[in-house]
N, C-alpha and C positions, 0 to 999 in steps of 0.2 A: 249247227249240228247236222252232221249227213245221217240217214237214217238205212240207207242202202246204197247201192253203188246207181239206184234208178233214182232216187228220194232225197232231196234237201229240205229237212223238218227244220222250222224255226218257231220259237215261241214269240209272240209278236203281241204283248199287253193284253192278254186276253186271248188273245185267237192263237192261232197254228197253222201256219201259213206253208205250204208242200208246195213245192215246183220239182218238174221233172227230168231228171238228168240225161242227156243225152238220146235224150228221145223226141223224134219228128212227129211221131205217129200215134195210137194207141191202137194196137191190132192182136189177132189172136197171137200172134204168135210174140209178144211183148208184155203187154197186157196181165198174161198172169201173177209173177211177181210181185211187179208193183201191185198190184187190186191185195191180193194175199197182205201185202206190209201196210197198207189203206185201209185195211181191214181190225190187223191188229193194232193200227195206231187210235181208231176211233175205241177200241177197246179198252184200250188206256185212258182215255180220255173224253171219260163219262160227262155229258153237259156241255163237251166244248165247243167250239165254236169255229168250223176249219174250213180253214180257205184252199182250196187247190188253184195256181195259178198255171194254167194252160197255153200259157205264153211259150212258143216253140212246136206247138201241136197242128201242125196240119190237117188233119183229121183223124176223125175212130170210126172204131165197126162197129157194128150191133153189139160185138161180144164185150169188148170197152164200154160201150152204154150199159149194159146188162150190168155190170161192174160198175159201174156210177149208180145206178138206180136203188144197186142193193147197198151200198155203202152209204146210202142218202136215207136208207131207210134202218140201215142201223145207228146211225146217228142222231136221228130226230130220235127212235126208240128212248134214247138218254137222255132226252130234253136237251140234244145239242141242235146246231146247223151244220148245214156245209153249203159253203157256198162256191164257184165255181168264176174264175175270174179270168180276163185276157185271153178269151175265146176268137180264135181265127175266123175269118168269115164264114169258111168250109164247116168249122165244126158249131158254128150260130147257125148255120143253115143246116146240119143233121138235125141238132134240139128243137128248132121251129118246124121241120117238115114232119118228125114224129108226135111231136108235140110234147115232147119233152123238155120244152122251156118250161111250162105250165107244171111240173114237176119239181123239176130242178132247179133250184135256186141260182139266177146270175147275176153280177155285181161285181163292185169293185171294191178293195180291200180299203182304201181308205175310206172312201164314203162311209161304210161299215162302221170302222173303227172311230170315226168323228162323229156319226150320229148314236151310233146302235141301234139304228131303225135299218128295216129290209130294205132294201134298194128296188 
């Protein structure tokens, strides 16, 4: 199911698995839309358990981060997760240097979905 022209929602046994469409980057000037539709999807989907796969991402800005953080924080809000998967080396090393790996949850979708323990 496409969920926007930036968003590929898919229900995945349990999880909610978002990869991003035609996008290298996550920057201010990108960034809003999709964060806005990441926003209302977790709203839909009280408890769930959603994976973004950032496979094609190059890297984000702060203002992408700032947008992860609060999407991480409306989500847990619901007794869900979000977890964040196939992270480019660029954007493992923005999360580790702010240290928001130690926030953010990273993992990988299968492991996940075969154990249901956090990664």
């Amino acid at each position: 199911m496409s969920f926007s022209s930036y968003l590929e929602v898919n229900d995945q046994g349990g999880e909610t698995l978002v990869r991003f469409v035609g996008l290298d980057c996550l920057d201010e000037a990108n960034s809003e839309i999709p964060g806005k539709e990441l926003s209302l999807l977790a709203e839909g989907l009280p408890g769930a358990r959603l994976v973004l796969d950032l496979m094609g991402i190059r890297f984000v800005t702060s203002s992408a981060l700032g947008k992860l953080v609060a999407l991480n924080r409306k989500v847990r809000a619901t007794g869900g997760r979000l977890v964040l998967m196939n992270l480019s080396p660029a954007v493992a090393n923005v999360l580790a240097v702010t240290n928001l790996d130690s926030v953010l949850e990273v993992g990988g979708v299968q492991s996940i979905a075969r154990t249901g323990e956090e990664v």
